[in-house]
N, C-alpha and C positions, 0 to 999 in steps of 0.2 A: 447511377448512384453507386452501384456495388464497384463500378470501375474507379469510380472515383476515391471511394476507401484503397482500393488495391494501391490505385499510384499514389497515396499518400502514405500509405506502410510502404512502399519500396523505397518513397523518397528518405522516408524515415530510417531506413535499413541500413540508404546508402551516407545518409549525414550522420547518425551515433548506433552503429551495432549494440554498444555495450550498452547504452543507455537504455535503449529498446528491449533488449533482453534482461536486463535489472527491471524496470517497467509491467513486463510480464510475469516475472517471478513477484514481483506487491501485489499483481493483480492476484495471483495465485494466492497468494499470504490472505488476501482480505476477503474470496471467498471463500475460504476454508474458514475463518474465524465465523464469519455468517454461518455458512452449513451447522459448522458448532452448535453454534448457536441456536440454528431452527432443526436440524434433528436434538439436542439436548437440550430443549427449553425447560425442561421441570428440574433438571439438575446438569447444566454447562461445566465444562471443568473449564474454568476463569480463567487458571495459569495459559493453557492452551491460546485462550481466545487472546488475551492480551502480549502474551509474546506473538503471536501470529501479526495483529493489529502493528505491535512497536514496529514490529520487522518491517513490514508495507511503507510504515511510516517514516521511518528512517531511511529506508532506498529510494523513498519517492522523496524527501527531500532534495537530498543529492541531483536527484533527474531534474525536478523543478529549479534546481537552478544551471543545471545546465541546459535547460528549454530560458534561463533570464527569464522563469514565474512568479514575480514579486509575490502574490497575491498565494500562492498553491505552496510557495514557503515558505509564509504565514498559517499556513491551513494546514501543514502537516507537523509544525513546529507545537502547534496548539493540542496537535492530536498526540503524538510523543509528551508531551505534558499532562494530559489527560489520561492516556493509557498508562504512563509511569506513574502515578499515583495512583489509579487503580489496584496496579500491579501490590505497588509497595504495599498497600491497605492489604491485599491479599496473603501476604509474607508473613506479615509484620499478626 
């Protein structure tokens, strides 16, 4: 099993570098806004969490359509929708 992840992140390495490491950097983005999150659950700082989320959201876009993810860019378009009026609510 573990070999089998392995040759699928090289395959993955060797057909989009950048995508892969855009990829990694949202994975990074979305558990930081968690963490946020669950160490400051009695008072989060929102700005934080919701740019972290847009950011995730927004590079995963891009990857999901360069994986041709109908479906995941729907799912990240809704979330940049969702987090950007968060946001604005927060501003505003």
């Amino acid at each position: 099993m573990i070999k089998k992840i392995k040759n699928y992140i090289q395959k993955d390495w060797k057909s989009n570098r950048l995508r892969l490491i855009f990829e990694c950097i949202a994975m990074i983005c979305n558990i930081g806004s968690a963490t946020t999150l669950a160490v400051t659950v009695h008072n989060p700082n929102m700005f934080v969490v919701y740019s972290l989320f847009l950011t995730a959201s927004i590079i995963l876009i891009f990857c999901s359509y360069s994986r041709k993810s109908f479906g995941f860019i729907l799912l990240y378009i809704l979330f940049v929708l969702i987090d950007s009026s968060g946001l604005i609510r927060l501003l505003i």
